[in-house]
C-alpha positions in Angstrom: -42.3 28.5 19.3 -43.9 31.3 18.3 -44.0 33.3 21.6 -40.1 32.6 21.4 -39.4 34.1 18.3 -41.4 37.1 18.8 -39.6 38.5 22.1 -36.1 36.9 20.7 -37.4 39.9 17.9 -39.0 42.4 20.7 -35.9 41.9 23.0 -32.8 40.6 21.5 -32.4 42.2 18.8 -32.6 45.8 19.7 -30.0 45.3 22.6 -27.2 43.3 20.1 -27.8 46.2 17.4 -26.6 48.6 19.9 -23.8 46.5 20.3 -23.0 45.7 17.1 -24.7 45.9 13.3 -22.5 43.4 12.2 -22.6 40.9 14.3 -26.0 41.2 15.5 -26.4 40.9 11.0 -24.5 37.4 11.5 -26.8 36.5 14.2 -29.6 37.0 12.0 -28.2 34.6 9.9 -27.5 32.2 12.0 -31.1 32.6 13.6 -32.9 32.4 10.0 -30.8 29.3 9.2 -31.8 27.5 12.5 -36.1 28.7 12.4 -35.9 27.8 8.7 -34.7 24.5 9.5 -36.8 24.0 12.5 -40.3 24.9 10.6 -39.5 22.9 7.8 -38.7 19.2 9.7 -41.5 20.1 12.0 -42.9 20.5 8.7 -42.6 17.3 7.2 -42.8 15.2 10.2 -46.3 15.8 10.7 -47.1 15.8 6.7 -45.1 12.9 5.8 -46.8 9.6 6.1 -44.7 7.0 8.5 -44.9 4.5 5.9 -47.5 1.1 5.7 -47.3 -2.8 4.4 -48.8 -2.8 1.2 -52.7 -3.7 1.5 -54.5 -6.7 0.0 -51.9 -8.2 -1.4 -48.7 -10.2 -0.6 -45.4 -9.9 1.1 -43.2 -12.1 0.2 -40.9 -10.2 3.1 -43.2 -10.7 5.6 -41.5 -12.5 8.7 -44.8 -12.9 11.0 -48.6 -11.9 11.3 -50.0 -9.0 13.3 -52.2 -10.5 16.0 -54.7 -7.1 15.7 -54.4 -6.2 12.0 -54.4 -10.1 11.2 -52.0 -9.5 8.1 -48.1 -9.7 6.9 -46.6 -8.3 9.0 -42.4 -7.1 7.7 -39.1 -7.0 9.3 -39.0 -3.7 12.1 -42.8 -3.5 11.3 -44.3 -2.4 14.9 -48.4 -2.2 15.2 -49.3 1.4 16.7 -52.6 1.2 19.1 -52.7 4.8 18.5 -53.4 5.0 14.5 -54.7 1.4 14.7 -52.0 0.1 12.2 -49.1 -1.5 11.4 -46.2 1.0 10.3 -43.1 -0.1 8.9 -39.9 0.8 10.8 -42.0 1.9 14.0 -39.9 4.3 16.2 -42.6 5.9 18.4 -45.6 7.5 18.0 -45.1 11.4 18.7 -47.6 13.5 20.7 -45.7 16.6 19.2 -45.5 15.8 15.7 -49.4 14.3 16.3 -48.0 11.5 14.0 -45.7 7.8 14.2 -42.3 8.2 13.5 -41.1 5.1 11.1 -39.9 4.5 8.2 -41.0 7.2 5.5 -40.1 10.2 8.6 -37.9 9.3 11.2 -35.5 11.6 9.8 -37.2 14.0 9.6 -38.5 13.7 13.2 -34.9 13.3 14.3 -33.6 16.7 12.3 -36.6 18.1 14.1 -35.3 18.1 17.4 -31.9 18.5 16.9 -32.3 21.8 15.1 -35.1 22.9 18.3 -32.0 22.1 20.4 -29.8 24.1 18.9 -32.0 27.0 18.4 -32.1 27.0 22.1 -28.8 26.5 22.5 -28.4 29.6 20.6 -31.0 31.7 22.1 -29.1 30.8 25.6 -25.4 31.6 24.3 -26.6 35.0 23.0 -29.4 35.9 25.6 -27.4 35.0 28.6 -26.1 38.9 28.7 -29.1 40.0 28.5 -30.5 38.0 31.1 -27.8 38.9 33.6 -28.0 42.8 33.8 -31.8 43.1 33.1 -32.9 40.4 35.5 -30.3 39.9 37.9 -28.6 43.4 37.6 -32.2 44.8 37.2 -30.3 47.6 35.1 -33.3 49.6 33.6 -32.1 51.7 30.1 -35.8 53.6 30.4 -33.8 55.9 33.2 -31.2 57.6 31.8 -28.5 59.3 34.8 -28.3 63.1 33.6 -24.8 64.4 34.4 -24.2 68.6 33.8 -27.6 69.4 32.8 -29.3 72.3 34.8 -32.6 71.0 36.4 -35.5 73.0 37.6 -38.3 72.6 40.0 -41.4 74.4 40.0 -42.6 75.4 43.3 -45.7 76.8 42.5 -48.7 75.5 44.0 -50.8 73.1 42.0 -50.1 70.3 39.2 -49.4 71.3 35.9 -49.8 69.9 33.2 -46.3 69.0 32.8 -46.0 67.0 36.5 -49.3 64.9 35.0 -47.6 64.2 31.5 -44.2 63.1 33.8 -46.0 61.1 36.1 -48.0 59.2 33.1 -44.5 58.7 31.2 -43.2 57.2 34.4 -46.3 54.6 35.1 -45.7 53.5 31.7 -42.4 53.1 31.6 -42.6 51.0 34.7 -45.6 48.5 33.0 -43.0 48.3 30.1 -40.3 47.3 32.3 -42.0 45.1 34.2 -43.6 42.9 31.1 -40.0 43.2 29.4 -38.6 41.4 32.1 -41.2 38.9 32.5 -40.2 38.2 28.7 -36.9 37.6 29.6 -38.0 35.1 32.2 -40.5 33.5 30.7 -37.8 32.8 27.9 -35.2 31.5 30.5 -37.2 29.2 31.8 -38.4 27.9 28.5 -35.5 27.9 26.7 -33.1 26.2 29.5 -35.5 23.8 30.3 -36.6 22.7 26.4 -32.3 22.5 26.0 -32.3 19.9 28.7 -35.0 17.9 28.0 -35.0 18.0 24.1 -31.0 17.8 24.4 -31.5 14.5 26.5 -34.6 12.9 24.2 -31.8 14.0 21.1 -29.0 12.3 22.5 -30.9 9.4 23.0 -31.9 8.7 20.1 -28.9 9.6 18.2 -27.1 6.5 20.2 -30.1 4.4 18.9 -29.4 5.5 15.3 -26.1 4.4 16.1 -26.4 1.2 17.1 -28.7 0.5 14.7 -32.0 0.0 16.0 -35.2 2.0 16.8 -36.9 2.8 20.6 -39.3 -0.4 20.1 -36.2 -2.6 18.6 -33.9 -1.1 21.9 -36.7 -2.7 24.4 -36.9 -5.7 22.4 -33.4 -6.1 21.8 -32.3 -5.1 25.5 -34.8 -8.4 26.9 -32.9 -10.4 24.2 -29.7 -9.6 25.5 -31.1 -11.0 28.8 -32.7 -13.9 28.3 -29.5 -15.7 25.8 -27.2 -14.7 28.4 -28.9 -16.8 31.0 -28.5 -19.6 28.3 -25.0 -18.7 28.0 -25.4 -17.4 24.3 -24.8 -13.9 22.8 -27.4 -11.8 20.9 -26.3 -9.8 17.8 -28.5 -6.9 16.4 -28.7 -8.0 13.0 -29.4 -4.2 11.7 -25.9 -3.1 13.1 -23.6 -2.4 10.1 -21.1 -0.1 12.4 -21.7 3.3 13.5 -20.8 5.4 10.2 -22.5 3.1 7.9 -25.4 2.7 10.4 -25.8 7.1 10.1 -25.1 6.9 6.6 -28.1 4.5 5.9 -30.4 6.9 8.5 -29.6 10.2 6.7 -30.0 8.6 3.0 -26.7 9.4 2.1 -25.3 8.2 -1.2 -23.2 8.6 -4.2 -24.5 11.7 -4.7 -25.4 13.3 -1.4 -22.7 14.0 1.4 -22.8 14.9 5.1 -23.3 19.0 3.8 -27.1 17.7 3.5 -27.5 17.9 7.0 -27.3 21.5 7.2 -29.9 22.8 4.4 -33.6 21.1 4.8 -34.2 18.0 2.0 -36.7 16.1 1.5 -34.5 12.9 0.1 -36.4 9.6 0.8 -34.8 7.2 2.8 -32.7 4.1 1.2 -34.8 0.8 0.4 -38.6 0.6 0.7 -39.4 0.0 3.9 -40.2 -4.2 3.7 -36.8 -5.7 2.6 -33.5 -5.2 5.3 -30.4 -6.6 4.8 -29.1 -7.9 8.0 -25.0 -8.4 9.3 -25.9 -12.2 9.0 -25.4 -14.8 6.0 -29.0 -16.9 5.5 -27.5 -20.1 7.3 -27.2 -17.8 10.3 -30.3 -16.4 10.6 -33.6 -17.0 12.9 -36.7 -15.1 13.2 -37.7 -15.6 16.9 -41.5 -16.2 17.3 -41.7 -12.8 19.6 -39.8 -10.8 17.2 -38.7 -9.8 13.9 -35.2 -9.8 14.7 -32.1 -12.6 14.6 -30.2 -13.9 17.4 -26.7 -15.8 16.4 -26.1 -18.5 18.8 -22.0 -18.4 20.0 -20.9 -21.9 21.4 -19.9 -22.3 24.8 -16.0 -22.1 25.6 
């Protein structure tokens, strides 16, 4: 991320301010608001604790027992072999973030890699110019055409000192070139190919968000699906309250918070605690399968 933002710096932004003050000013803007949001969910993903069942003690919520942590074990509570605990509302554990996604972060995981998208969504829409006449064009501004002015060549025998200074102006301006457009490269290839995969891995999870479930609770939920339909019965998710109010419960919006919040970094907790969630179903409906946490509602045969 880093490397990126320095030659976006090096590169970009000289070429758009000869273009343009203003606009490359708006770009700036636009660019701060995108890094500041990026650095800040990264931020908090990895800080931000996933979220645990309450130790030595109780819970009246708990639906089950872990088999490894031998203890309550809640609703959309997942154990994680990789911290060596249960967490509540267990997404994933994330190599990037070197941290489980759950309860207490998701969010924050989520606005993570929406805002990396878009930054290099941005970087592409605005470098793709640039990219075009200094790589494929190979246009070079270090050589300047000079039209009407009077040049002279010295005939004399020997070097002077002005042929060695030329020469070493020239060598240098073609090692500047040459790294410049390795930059410009290196950035295509990163920045097109972190657009597709982070734009896939964001898309996917945002139809999990709406549908109300996390990765784990997709699996789980998509072997369900399965294995009633051979017994000719139909398996709701009992976390799916539709898609708005399924996005509005994710982004802990409320009374007092709107879909604005999205766009400037918060650190809002998420509704609820973490060990009590309400479900689609009334109590007489509802049955916790011995595999799983979640309810299945049993539909009579037509």
């Amino acid at each position: 991320m880093t490397t990126v933002i320095v030659i976006s710096f090096w590169i970009g932004l000289p070429y758009w301010w000869e273009r343009s003050c203003n606009f490359t000013i708006g770009l700036l803007v636009v660019g701060h608001w995108l890094m500041i949001n990026t650095l800040f969910y990264y931020y908090m993903g990895v800080a931000i604790s996933p979220g645990y069942p309450p130790q030595g003690s109780l819970i009246p919520e708990a639906v089950t027992i872990c088999k490894k942590c031998i203890a309550p074990k809640p609703p959309r509570t997942h154990h994680c072999s990789v911290c060596n605990r249960c967490v509540l509302k267990m997404d994933h554990h994330c190599p990037w973030l070197n941290n489980c996604v759950g309860f207490n972060n998701h969010r924050y995981f989520f606005m993570y890699i929406i805002f990396i998208t878009l930054s290099t969504l941005f970087i592409i829409i605005f470098g793709f110019n640039l990219v075009y006449q200094e790589v494929w064009l190979g246009t070079n501004k270090d050589y300047e055409t000079l039209i009407g002015h009077p040049i002279h060549f010295n005939i004399s025998s020997g070097e002077s000192s002005w042929d060695e200074e030329m020469e070493n102006r020239e060598i240098s301006s073609l090692e500047k070139s040459s790294w410049r457009r390795r930059a410009i490269i290196f950035m295509a290839f990163i920045c097109f190919g972190s657009f597709l995969a982070l734009g896939c891995l964001s898309s996917w999870h945002a139809r999990l968000i709406g549908r109300g479930e996390t990765s784990i609770e997709a699996h789980i939920n998509n072997a369900e699906i399965k294995r009633l339909a051979a017994l000719n019965k139909v398996y709701i998710n009992p976390y799916n309250f539709g898609l708005r109010r399924n996005w509005e419960t994710f982004l802990g919006f409320g009374k007092n918070r709107s879909w604005i919040w999205i766009l400037i970094p918060s650190m809002h907790k998420p509704s609820g605690d973490g060990l009590i969630w309400p479900t689609v179903h009334s109590d007489k409906d509802v049955t916790f399968s011995k595999h799983t946490s979640f309810t299945k509602l049993d539909k009579k045969d037509n």
